[in-house]
N, C-alpha and C positions, 0 to 999 in steps of 0.2 A: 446395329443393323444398317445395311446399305440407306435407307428411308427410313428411318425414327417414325417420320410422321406419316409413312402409307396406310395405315391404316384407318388411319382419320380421314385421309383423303380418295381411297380407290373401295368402290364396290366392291365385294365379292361377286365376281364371276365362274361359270364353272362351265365344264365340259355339257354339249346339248346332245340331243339324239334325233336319227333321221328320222321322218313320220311313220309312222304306226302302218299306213297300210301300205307304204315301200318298205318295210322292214320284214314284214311278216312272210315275204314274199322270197323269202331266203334265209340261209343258215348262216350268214357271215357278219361279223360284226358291225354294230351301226353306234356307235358313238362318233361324236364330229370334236377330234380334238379343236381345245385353245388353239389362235395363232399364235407363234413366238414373242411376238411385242406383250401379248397379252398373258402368257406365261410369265415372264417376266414382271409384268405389273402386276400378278397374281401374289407374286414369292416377294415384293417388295412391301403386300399387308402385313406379312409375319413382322409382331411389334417385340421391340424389348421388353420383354414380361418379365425377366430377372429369372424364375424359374420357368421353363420350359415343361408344362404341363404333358405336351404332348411327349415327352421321353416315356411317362407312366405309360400312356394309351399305345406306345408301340412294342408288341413284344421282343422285334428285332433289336430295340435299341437305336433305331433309325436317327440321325443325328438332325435332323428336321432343320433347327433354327439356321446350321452351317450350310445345307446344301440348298436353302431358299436366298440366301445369301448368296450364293455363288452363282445361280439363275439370275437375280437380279442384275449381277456385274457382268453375265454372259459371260462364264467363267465355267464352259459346260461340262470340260473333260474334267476338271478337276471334280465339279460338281456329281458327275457320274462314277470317277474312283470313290469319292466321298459314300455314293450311296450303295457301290458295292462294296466296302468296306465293312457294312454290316447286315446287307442281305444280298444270299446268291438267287434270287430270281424277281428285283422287283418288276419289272414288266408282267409276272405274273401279280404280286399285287396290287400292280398300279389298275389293274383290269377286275380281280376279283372280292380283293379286301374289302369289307365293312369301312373299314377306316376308323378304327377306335380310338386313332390319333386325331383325327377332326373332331370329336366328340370331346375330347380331353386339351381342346386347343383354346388357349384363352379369351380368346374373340368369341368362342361359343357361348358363354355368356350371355351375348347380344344374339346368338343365334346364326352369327356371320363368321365361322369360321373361317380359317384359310384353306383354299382348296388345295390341301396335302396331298393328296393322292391323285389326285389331276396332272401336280406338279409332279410327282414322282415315276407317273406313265411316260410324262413330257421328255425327262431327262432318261428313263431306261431305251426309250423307243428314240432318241437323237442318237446314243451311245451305238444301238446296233446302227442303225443307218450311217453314221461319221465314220462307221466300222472301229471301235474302239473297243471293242471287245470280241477278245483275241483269247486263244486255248492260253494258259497260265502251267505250264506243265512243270515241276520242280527241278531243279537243278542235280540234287542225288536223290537216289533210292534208298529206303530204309531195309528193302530185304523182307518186310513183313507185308502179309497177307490176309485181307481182310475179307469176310463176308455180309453183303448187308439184305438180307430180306424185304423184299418193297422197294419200287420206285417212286412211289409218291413224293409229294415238297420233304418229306423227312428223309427218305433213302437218297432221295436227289439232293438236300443241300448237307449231306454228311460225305455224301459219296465224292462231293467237288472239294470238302473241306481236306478229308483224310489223304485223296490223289493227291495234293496240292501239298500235303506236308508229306511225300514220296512215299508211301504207302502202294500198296498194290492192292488195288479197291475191284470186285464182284459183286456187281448188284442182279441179282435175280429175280424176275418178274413172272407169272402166271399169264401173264399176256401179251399177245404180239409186239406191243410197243410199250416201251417205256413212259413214264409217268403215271401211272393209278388214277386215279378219279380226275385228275389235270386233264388227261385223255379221254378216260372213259367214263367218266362222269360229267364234267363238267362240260354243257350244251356251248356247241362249236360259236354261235351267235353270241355269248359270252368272252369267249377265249377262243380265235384259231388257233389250231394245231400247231401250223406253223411255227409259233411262238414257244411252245415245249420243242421240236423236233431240233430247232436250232441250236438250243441250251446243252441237246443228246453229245451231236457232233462237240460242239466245244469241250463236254466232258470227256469224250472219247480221245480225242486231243490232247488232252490232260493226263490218260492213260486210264479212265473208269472201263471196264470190260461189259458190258450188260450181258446177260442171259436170259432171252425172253421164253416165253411158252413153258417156261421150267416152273410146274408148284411145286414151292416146296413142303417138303411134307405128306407130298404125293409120287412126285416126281425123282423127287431127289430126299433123303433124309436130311432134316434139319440136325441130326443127330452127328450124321456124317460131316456136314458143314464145319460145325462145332472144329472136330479134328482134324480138320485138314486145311483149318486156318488159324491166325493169332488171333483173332478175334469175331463173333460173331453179332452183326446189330441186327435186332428187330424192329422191323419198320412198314408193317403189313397193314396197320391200319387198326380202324374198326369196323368191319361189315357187316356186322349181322344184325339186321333192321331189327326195330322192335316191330309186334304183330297184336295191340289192343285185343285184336275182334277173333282169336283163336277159337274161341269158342262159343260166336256170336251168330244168330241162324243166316244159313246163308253165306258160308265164308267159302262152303266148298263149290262155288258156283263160280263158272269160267267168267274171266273177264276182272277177276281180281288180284292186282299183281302189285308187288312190291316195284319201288319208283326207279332200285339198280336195276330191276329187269326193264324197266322202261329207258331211262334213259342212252345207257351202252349202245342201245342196239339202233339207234340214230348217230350216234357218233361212226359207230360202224359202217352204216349205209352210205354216210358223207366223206367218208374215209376211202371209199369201195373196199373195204370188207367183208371178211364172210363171219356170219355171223356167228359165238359161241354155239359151241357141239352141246346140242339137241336143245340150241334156247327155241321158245314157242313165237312165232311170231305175235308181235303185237302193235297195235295200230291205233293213233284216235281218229282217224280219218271218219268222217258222219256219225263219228260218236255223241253223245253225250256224256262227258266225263268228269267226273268227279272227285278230287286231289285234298288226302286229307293230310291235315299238316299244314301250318301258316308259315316254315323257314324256308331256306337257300333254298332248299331241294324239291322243296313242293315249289318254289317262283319257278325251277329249271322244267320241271313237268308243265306248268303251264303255258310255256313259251313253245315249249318242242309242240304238245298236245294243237298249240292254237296254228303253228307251222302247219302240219299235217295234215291240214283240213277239219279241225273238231267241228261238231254243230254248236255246243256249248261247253264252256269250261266251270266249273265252281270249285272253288275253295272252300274247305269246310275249315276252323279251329275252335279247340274247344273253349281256349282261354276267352276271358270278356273284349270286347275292342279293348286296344289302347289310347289313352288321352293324346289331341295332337299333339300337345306341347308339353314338353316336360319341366316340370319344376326345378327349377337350376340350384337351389339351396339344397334339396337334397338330392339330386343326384350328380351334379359337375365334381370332380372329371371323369367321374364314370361311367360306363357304358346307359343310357338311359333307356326306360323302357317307354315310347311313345311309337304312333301309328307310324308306319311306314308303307307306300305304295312302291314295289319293285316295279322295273319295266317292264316284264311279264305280264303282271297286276295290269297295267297300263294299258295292255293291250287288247284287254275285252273279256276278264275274269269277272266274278260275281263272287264278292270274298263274304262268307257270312261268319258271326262271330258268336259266341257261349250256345254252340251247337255239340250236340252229341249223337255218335253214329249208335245205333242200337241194333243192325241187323240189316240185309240184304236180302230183297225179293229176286226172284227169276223165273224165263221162263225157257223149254227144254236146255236146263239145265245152263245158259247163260245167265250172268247176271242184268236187270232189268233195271232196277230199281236199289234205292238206299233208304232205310229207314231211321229216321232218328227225333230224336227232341230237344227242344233247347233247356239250358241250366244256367243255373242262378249262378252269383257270383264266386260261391263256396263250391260249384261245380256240382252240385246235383241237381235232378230233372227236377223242370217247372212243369205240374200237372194240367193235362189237356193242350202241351205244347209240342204233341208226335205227329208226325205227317212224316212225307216221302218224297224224295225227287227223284226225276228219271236218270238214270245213269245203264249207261252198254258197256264203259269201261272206268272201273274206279283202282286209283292208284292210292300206297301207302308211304305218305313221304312223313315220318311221326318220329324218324330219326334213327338209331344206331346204340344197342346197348353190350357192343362189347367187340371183342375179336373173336373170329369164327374159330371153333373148336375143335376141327376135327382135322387140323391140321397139324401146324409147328407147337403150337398148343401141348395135345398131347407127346407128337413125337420128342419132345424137349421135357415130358413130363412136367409142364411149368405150371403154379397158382397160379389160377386167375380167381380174382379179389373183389370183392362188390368195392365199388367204388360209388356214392352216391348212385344215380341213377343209370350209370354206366360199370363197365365191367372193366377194370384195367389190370395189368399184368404188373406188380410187386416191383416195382423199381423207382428208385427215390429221383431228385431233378439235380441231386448233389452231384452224382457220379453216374446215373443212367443205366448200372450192372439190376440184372434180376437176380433179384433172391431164390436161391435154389438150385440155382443151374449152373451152377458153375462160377470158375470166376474171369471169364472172358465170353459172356454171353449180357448183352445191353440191348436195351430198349428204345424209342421215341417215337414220336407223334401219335397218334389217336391210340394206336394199340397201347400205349403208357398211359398217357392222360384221360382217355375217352374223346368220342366226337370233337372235333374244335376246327378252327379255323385255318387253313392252308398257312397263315402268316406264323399261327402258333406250330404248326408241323417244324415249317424252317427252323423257329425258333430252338427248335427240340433237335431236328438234324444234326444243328451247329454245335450247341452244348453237347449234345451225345460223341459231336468230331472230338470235342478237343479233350473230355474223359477218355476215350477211347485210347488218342493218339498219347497222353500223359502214362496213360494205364499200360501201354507198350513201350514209349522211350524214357518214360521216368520223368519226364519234362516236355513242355508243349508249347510253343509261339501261336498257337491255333487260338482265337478270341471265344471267350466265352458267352 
């Protein structure tokens, strides 16, 4: 390494955030990056550890120790090919990822990781600003034509992969703009837009074609797709929430909405959008609101919720707290389960823990109220621990068990498989083909694996490119 000894000698420092009651006061993002002096003394704590733990924790393969290296010697462009070498959007995870490579980083031990993803913002966001990232379009065409369903990080980093090795790529979307939950999901104060809209153009550059407002399976047959290209990728996702309380009193009382109908429809509004045909409007403005689910998606409800003017926010989860600190003997380098405050949380939530919803009061026919009790560690009710809190509008952020069905699904005639707790569609991570359908119909990201994380999509994208592009020319230079 550039400095041996940085890490014995420099803190870990990290990116801050603007205050709480200047932030809330808008949709745009408020992190304060490092300054550059200080990026660089950041990427000169990465120690020679011999193995590089953080390789496990990154699904991209992120080459970590090389391009902290390269920051250090202010050796940016190289540093920036470096790290798109092995992912096409990090400024998307320099923004949203967990960071399972800081968790898996040898300094974590002490609890002082190196701030990997800080660094990784640092160099994707110099790169567009030096303007060094540039459309990459191929030099020949293979003549084949490819269809891929979803714009999400898996339709988006398949679709840069397979343009790139001269492919004639169609990505098809259900929605005005390209990217999936990057857009319409994920709350703009997290990630501006901006940052997807730019990555569009450069693929288009490239030669990617989008087709927005087109579902398929509705719109167009996925069946048809199939035939009228060399190849077919799925890459829609997983949307179809789970819903606990189906048959919990009080479920059919207004004001109780799943967290995609919630959040879309603020990205829409900041967007100036109009918003989904015949969605219901929905509002926490002098709510009191109640967000059940402790993950991503219940932090993104509480953020938007607390924007909007709520009167209060709570978080409910049913699991117990977690311990602040995790015991590093059994869990390094792996992902550890200890408490965590989002910035959301931060901002004026009330997160309660081995709570249980049991039912929903109301009155002409809104919802009023939540009823529930708390449970013991094994997860069943502690007796004479029911009561109630006031809620006007309660969201369901408890997660995603599978791909909606009544789409490419059926029109593809395709298994969908219990998978654990999720529903995934029959296709292995060897080669990414589904079982059944053919042998030029492939799969990636959540709609394969189940729910996961944006970095795990990419990851699925890429591998799905270079199956794909092997599966068509016999041979592939596309990295797996």
């Amino acid at each position: 390494m550039g400095k041996p000894t940085g890490f014995l000698e420099i803190e870990r420092a990290d990116r801050t955030y603007k205050p709480v009651d200047e932030r809330v006061r808008h949709w745009k993002e408020f992190v304060v990056p490092l300054t550059e002096p200080k990026v660089r003394e950041q990427a000169a704590r990465c120690m020679d550890c011999g193995i590089p733990y953080c390789h496990n924790g990154c699904p991209v393969n992120n080459q970590i120790p090389d391009w902290n290296d390269l920051v250090y010697h202010a050796d940016w462009k190289i540093a920036a090919d470096n790290l798109h070498s092995t992912n096409n959007f990090p400024e998307v995870t320099g923004r949203i990822c967990p960071a399972p490579c800081e968790a898996s980083c040898t300094l974590n031990i002490d609890d002082v990781p190196v701030t990997i993803k800080s660094i990784e913002c640092s160099i994707a966001d110099r790169a567009w600003s030096e303007g060094w990232v540039v459309p990459l379009p191929p030099e020949t065409k293979t003549g084949k034509k490819i269809a891929i369903v979803g714009s999400g990080p898996a339709g988006l980093a398949a679709a840069q992969q397979l343009a790139r090795a001269g492919h004639d790529v169609h990505v098809y979307e259900k929605s005005p703009k390209p990217g999936g939950l990057l857009v319409y999901g994920i709350p703009d104060f997290k990630m501006e837009k901006g940052v997807i809209e730019r990555r569009v153009k450069q693929m288009e550059a490239e030669g990617v074609t989008f087709h927005c407002n087109v579902h398929v399976g509705r719109d167009v047959s996925a069946k048809q797709l199939e035939e009228q290209h060399d190849a077919l990728l799925l890459a829609g996702g997983s949307e179809h929430p789970f819903d606990f309380f189906a048959k919990s009193p009080g479920r059919e009382l207004d004001g109780i909405h799943y967290a995609m109908d919630f959040l879309p429809q603020q990205n829409r509004r900041n967007a100036g959008e109009p918003q989904a045909k015949d969605a219901r409007e929905i509002s926490a403005k002098d709510k009191h609101v109640i967000v059940i689910g402790g993950g991503d998606t219940g932090s993104d409800c509480i953020g938007t919720s607390i924007r909007q003017g709520a009167k209060s926010v709570t978080q409910l989860e049913i699991m117990p707290k977690p311990p602040e600190k995790e015991v590093k003997a059994l869990s390094w380098p792996h992902w550890p389960l200890k408490l965590r405050t989002s910035t959301s949380q931060a901002e004026g939530a009330k997160t309660e823990f081995s709570i249980s919803t049991t039912g929903f009061s109301g009155k002409d026919g809104k919802v009023s109220g939540l009823r529930y009790t708390r449970v013991d560690n094994k997860l069943q009710p502690v007796s004479g621990s029911e009561g109630e809190l006031p809620a006007d509008l309660v969201l369901f952020a408890m997660g995603f068990d599978g791909p909606i069905e009544t789409d490419v699904v059926p029109d593809l005639a395709l298994d969908v498989v219990p998978r654990g707790r999720f529903k995934g569609l029959n296709a292995n991570e060897k080669d990414y083909k589904v079982v059944g359908a053919g042998k030029k119909v492939f799969a990636a990201g959540d709609i394969r694996r189940g729910q996961s994380l944006v970095v795990w999509a990419i990851r699925e994208g890429r591998q799905a490119a270079h199956s794909i592009d092997k599966f068509l020319m016999g041979k592939t230079t596309l990295p797996r």
